[in-house]
C-alpha positions in Angstrom: -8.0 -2.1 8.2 -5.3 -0.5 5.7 -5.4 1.7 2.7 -4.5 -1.6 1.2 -7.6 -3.3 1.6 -10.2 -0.9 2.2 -10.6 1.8 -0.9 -10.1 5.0 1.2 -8.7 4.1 4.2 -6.0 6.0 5.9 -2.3 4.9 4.9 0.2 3.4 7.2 2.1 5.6 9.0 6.1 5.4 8.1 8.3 5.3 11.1 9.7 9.2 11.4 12.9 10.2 13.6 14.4 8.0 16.8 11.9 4.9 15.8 12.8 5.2 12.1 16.9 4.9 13.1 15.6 2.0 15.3 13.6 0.1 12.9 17.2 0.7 10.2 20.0 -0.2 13.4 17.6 -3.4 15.0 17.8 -4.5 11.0 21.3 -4.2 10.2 21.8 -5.8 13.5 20.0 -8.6 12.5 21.6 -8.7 9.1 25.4 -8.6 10.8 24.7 -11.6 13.5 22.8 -14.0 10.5 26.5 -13.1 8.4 28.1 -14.0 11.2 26.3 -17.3 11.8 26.7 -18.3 8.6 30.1 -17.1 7.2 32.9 -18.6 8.8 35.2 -15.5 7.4 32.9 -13.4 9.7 33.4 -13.7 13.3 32.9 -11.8 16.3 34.4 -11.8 20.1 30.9 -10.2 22.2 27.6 -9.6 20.9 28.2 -5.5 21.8 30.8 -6.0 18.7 28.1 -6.6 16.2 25.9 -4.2 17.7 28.7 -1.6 17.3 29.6 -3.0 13.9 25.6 -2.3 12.9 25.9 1.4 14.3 29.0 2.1 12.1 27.8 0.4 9.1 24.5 2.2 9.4 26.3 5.8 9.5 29.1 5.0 7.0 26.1 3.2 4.5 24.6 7.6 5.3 27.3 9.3 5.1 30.2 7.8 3.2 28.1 5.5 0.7 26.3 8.1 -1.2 29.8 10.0 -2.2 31.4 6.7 -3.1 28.3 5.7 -5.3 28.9 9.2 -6.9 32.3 9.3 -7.2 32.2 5.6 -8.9 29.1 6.0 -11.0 31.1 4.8 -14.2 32.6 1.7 -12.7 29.0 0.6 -11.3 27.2 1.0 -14.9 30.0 -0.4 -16.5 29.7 -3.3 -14.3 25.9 -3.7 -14.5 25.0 -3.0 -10.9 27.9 -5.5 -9.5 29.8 -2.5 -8.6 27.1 -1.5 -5.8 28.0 -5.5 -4.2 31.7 -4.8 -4.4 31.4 -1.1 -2.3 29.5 -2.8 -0.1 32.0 -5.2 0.6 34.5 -2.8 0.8 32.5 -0.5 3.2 31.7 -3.7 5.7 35.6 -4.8 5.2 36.6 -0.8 6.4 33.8 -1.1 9.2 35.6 -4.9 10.3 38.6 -3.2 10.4 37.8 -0.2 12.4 35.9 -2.4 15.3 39.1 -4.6 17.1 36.2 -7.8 18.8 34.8 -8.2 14.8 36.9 -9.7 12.2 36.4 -10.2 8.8 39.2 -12.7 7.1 39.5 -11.8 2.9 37.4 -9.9 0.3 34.9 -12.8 -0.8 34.2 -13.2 3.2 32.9 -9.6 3.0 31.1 -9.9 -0.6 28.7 -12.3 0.7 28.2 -10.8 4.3 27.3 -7.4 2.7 25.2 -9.5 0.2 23.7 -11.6 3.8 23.4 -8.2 5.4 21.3 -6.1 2.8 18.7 -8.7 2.5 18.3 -9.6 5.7 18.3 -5.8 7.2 15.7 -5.1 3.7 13.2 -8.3 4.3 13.4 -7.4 8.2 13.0 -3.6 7.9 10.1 -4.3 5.5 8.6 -6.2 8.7 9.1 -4.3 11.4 7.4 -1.0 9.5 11.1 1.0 8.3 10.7 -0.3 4.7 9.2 1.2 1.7 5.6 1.3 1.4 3.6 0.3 -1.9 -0.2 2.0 -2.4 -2.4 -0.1 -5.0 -5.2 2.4 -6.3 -8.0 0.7 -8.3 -9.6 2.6 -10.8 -13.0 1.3 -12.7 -12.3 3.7 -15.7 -11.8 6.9 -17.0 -13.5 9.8 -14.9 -16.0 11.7 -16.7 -15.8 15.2 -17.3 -12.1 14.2 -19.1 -8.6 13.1 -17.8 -8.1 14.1 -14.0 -4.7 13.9 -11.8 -6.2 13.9 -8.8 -8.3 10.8 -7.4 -12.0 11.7 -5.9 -10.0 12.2 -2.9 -7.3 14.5 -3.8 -4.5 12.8 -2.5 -2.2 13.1 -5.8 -1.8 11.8 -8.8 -2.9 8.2 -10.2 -1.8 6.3 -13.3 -4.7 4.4 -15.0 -3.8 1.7 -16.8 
């Protein structure tokens, strides 16, 4: 059983190295063909395109991403959070243009793919073990002996509400 359902139990294990890229590249994958299904601005000529187009988004959304969400920090509070959809849609419009067999046809075309393609590679990274992991600690009071950080267990801090 998991740490989830059995107080004490060991917690799952989050994907490290080679299986962890895996997990992130079969997701965007997945993301990029159900944007292409369903998009009719988004089209592809073989299914090695979107593959390649999943590669390139994964290392530009590493590399590039985090400088551009620095760099435009104002623009995205500013906007409320919309900001984030737009550079998205501007990074998957770059990545279109860069792979010749995938083709992307106008701005709004990219909005909703990058919209398509963060939720699907979120809900399916999530399944397949990449996504984030949530830990639910019960508590049935205060400890004795005063406040305490550490659980009976030592394994770091709790919040008791």
């Amino acid at each position: 059983m998991n740490s989830l359902s059995e107080p004490g139990g060991a917690p799952p294990e989050k994907p490290r190295g080679w299986r962890r890229f895996l997990v992130g590249w079969v997701s965007t994958t997945l993301g990029v063909m159900l944007a292409d299904f369903l998009l009719p601005g988004i089209g592809h000529q073989a299914f090695s395109d979107l593959v390649i187009v999943a590669l390139l988004l994964g290392l530009v959304n590493a590399f590039v991403r985090p400088v551009l969400l620095l760099m435009t920090l104002p623009f995205v509070i500013l906007t409320m959070g919309i900001g984030f959809l737009i550079i998205n849609a501007l990074l998957l419009w770059v990545v279109g243009s860069i792979v010749s067999g995938f083709q992307i046809e106008g701005f709004w075309s990219a909005f909703f793919g990058g919209m398509i393609i963060s939720i699907t590679s979120s809900i399916a990274g999530s399944l397949l073990g990449g996504g984030a992991r949530v830990q639910v600690h019960r508590s049935r009071g205060r400890p004795r002996g005063g406040d305490r950080l550490d659980p009976p267990g030592g394994s770091g801090p709790v919040i008791d509400v």
